[in-house]
C-alpha positions in Angstrom: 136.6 36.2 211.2 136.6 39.9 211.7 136.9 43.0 209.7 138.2 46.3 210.4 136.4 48.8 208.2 137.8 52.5 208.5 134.3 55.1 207.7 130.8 54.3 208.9 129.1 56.4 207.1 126.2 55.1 204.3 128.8 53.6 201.9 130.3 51.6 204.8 126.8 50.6 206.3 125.0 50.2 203.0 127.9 48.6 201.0 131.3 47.3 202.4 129.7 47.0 205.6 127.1 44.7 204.5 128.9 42.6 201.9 131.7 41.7 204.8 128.9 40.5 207.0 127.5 38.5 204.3 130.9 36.9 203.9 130.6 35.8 208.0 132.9 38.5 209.4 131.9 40.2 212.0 132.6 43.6 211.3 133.9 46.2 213.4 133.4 50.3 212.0 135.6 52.7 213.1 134.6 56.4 212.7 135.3 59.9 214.2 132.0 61.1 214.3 130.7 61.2 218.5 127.3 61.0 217.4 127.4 58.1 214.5 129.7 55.5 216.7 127.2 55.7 219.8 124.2 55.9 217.3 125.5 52.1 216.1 126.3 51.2 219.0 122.8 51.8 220.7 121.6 48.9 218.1 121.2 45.7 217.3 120.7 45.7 213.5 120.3 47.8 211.1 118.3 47.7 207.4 120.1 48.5 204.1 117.0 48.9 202.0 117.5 48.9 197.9 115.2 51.4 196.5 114.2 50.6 192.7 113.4 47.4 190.6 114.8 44.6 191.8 115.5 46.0 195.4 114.9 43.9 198.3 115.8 44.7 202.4 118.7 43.3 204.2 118.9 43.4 208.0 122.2 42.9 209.1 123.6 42.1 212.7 126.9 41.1 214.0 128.9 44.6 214.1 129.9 47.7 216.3 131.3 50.9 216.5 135.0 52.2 217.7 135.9 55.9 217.7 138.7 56.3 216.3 139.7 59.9 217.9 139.1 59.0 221.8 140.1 55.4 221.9 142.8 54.7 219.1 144.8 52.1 221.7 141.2 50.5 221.3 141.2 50.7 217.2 145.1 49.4 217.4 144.3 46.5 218.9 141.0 45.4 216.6 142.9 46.3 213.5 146.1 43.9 215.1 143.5 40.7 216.0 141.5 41.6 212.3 141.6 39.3 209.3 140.4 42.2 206.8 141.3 46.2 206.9 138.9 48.3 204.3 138.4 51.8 204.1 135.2 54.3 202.8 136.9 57.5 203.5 137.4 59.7 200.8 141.3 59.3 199.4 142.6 62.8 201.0 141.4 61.2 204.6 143.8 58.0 203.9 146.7 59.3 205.6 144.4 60.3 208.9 143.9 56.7 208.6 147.0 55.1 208.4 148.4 55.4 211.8 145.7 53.7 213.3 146.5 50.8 211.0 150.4 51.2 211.8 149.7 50.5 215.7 147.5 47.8 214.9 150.2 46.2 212.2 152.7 46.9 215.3 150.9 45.1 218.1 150.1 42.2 215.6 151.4 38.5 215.7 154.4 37.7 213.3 153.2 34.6 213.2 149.7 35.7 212.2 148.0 35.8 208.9 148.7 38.7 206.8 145.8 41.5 207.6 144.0 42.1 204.1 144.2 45.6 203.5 141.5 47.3 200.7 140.7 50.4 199.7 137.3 50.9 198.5 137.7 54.8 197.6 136.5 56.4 194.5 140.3 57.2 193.1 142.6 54.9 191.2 144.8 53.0 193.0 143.5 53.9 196.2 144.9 51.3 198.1 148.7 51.8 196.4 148.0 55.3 198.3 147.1 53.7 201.5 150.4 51.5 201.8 152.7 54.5 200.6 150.9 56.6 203.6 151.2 53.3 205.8 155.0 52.7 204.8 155.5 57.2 206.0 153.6 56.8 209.3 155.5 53.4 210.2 159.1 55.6 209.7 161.9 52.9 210.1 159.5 50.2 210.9 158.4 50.4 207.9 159.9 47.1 206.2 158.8 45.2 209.3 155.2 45.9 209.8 154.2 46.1 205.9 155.6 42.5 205.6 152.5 42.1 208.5 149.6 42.6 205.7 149.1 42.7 202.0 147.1 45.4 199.9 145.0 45.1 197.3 143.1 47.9 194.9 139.8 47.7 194.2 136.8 49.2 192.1 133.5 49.9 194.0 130.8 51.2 192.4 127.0 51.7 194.1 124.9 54.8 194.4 124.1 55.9 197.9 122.5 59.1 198.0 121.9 61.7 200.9 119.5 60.0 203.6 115.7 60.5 204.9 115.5 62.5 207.5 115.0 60.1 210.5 116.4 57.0 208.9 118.6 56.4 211.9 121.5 54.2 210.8 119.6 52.4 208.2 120.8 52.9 204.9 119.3 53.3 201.6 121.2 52.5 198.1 120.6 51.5 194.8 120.2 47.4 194.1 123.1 47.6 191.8 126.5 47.4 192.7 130.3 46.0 192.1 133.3 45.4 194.1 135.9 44.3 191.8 139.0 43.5 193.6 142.6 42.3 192.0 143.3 38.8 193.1 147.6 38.9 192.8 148.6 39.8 196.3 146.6 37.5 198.1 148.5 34.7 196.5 145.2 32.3 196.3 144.4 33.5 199.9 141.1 35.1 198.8 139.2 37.1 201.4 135.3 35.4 201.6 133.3 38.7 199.9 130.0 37.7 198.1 129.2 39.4 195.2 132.5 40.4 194.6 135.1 39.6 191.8 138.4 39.0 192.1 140.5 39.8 188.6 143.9 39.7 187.7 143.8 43.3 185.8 142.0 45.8 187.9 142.8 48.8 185.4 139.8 48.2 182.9 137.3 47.7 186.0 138.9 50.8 187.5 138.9 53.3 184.4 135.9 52.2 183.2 133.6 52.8 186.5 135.4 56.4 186.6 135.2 57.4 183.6 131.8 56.0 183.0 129.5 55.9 186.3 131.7 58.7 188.0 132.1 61.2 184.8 128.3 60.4 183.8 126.6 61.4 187.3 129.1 64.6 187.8 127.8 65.6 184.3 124.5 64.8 184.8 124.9 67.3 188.5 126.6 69.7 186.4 124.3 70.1 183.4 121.1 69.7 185.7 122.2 72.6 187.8 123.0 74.6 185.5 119.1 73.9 184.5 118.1 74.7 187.8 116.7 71.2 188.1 117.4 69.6 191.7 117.1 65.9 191.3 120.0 63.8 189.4 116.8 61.4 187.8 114.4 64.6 186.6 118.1 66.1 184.8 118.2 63.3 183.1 114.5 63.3 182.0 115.2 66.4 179.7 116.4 65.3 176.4 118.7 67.8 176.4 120.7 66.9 179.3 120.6 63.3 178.3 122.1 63.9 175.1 125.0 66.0 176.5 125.8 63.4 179.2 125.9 60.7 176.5 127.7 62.4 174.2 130.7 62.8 177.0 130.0 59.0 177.4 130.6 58.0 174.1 134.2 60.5 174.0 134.9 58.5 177.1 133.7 54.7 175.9 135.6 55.7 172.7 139.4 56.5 175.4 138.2 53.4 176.8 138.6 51.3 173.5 141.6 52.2 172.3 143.3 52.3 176.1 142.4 48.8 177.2 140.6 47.3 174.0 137.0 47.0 175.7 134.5 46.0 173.1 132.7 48.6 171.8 129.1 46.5 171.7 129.9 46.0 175.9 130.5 49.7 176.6 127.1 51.1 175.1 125.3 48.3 176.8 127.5 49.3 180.2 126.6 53.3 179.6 122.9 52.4 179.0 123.0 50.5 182.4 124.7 53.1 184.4 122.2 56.4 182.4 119.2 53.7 183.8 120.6 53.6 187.2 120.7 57.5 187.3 116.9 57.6 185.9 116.0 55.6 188.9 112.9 57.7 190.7 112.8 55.8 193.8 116.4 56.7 194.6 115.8 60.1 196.0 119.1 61.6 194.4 120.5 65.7 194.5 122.8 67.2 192.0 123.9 69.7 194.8 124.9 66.2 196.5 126.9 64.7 193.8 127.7 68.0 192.5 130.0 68.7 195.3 134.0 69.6 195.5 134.2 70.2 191.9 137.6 71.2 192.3 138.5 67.7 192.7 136.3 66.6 190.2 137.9 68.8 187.4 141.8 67.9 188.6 144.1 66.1 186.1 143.4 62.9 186.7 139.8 62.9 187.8 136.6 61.9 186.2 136.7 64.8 182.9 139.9 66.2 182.6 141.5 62.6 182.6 139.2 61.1 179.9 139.7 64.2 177.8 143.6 64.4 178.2 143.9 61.0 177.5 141.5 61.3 174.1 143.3 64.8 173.2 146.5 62.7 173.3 145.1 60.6 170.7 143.1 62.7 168.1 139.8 61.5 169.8 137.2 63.6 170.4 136.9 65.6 173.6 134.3 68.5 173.0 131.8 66.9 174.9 133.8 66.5 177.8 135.1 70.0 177.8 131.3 71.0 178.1 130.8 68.8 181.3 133.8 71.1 182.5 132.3 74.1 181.3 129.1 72.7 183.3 131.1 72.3 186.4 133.0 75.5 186.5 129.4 77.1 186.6 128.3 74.9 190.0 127.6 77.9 192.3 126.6 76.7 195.9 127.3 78.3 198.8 127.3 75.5 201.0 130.1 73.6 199.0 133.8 74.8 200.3 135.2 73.9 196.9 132.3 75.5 194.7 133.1 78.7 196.4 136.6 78.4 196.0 136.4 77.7 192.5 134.3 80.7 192.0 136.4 83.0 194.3 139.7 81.8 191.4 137.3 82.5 188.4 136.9 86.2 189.9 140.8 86.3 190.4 142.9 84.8 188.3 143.6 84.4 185.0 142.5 82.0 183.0 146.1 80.3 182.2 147.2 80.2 185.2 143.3 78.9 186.2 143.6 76.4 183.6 147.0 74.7 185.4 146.0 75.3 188.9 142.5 73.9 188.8 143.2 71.1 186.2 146.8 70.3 186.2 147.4 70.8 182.5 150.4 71.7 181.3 150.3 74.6 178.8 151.7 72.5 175.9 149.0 69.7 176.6 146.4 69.2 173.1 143.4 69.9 175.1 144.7 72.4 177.5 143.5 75.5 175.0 140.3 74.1 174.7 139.3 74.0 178.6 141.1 77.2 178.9 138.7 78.5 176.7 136.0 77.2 178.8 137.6 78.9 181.6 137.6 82.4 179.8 134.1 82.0 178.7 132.8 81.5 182.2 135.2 84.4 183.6 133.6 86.5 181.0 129.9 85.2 182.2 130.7 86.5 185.3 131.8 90.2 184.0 135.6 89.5 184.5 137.2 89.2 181.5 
């Protein structure tokens, strides 16, 4: 058995990578990156090593490295003879992928197996995005080559920070993780994935890991830097930050009850978990790091803004969430494309037309005045308005 798996960076290595080997494939990575593919390539094995209670060290063998930019006839033809496709790209990268995926689909068999195809991206229906940018690169082969694989969404959820310097391609993570995959298109035809779960309604799994795990590390990166603290675990060691990022919690627990009927009980139990993984000190974690492209992170249907819109819409609460914003429209580093950006708009536009551009509310919206509001305030921190 082999698997393709698009991105072989430290969520690839340290998660999909090494679940797919556990599950016997052998495991091919394609990447862009010069430097990473011959670095994979020059080894045998490489160590995931879980940092924090529980953690343990897994070596794993059986994989190599294609480079996807200077031999894509090379990628075609290991994504045509592969029995699983799975991605760790980043959504906007999807549609750099899917032509390599269209000339595999091409040169494969009809009389093949379908090719598995999952998503593991942090955005909802990540892999309904991969078929629809599949489907425009294929043109009027379309019909013919998508009946060559099915797709499935997923949920994946484990922390991988920035590396040690040195670490080769070892990867470090935390011991926790889920892979939550919905089990209707493969028709009983499961793919062999240990420690993951296959369920017939991905939407909880997916909603929930957003607007829990994903909304509570943002916020914790957020508040802490506005603290001037630098580590995600020492944020959440001051009782102040902790109390903010649980109070957005608890707005989004509270969307999450009344959306998909979670139990109450199960969601403080789940947020306890996730605020514990964030406290862990041997997972050496940066709230510049997590902190990053907060333009994306405050869009309409992203980790705050979709919570709260979705709460507005139903007389729940959303102050605390409007606060994480407020946080985030305050991340300042230089090194971060879409932090300066976002503070090149706040010195240049006006906070309506802000407000829609950057979050993708309409003006009518319940909780668009609110978040303007936060938008004005922070113009008028900086002297603008």
């Amino acid at each position: 058995m082999k698997a393709v798996h698009f991105g072989a960076g430290n969520i690839g290595r340290g998660f999909v990578g090494l679940l797919l080997r556990q599950g016997g494939y052998e495991v091919v990575f394609s990447d862009v990156a010069d430097a990473l593919v011959d670095a994979i390539n020059a080894v045998d094995s490489y160590t995931v090593h879980e940092a924090g209670p529980g953690g343990t060290d897994h070596v794993v063998t059986g994989f190599r490295a294609v480079n996807s930019r200077t031999d894509p006839a090379v990628v075609a033809e290991e994504v045509a003879s592969a029995d699983i496709v799975t991605t760790a790209v980043g959504p906007t990268v999807l549609r750099f992928v899917a032509p390599s995926i269209v000339a595999g689909l091409a040169l494969r068999s009809p009389a093949a197996g379908p090719l598995q195809v999952m998503a593991c991206e942090n955005a909802i229906g990540a892999t309904d995005l991969l078929r629809r940018e599949i489907a425009a690169a294929a043109g009027a082969d379309a019909d013919t080559l998508l009946a060559r694989a099915v797709f499935a969404n997923t949920a994946v959820d484990r922390i991988v920070p920035a590396q040690p310097e040195g670490a080769g391609v070892d990867v470090t993570v935390e011991p926790y993780f889920e892979w939550a995959i919905e089990s209707g298109p493969f028709r009983g035809n499961l793919p062999h994935i240990p420690g993951a779960h296959f369920v017939d309604d991905l939407a909880p799994y997916i909603e929930r890991k957003l607007f829990t795990v994903n909304t509570g590390h943002a916020a914790t990166a957020y508040f802490g830097a506005r603290a001037g603290i630098e580590r995600i675990s020492d944020a959440l060691a001051d009782p102040a930050i902790a109390a903010s990022v649980s109070a957005a919690l608890e707005e989004t627990s509270a969307v999450l009850v009344a959306e998909h009927g979670l139990d109450p009980d199960d969601l403080a139990g789940y947020r306890a978990t996730i605020l514990d993984r964030f406290r862990n000190p041997a997972l050496i974690d940066t709230v510049q790091r997590v902190g990053r492209q907060p333009l994306r992170k405050i869009s309409r249907h992203e980790r705050f803004v979709g919570p709260a819109a979705m709460a507005a819409e139903r007389g729940l609460p959303t102050e605390a969430l409007v606060a994480a914003v407020s946080a985030a429209l305050e991340f300042d580093d230089p090194a971060d494309e879409q932090s300066v950006e976002l503070q090149q708009l706040l010195r240049t536009e006006d906070p309506d037309a802000l407000t829609t551009r950057t979050t993708g509310l309409d003006p009518e919206h319940p909780l668009f005045r609110s978040v303007r509001d936060a938008v004005a305030a922070r113009q008028h921190g900086l002297d603008i308005a």
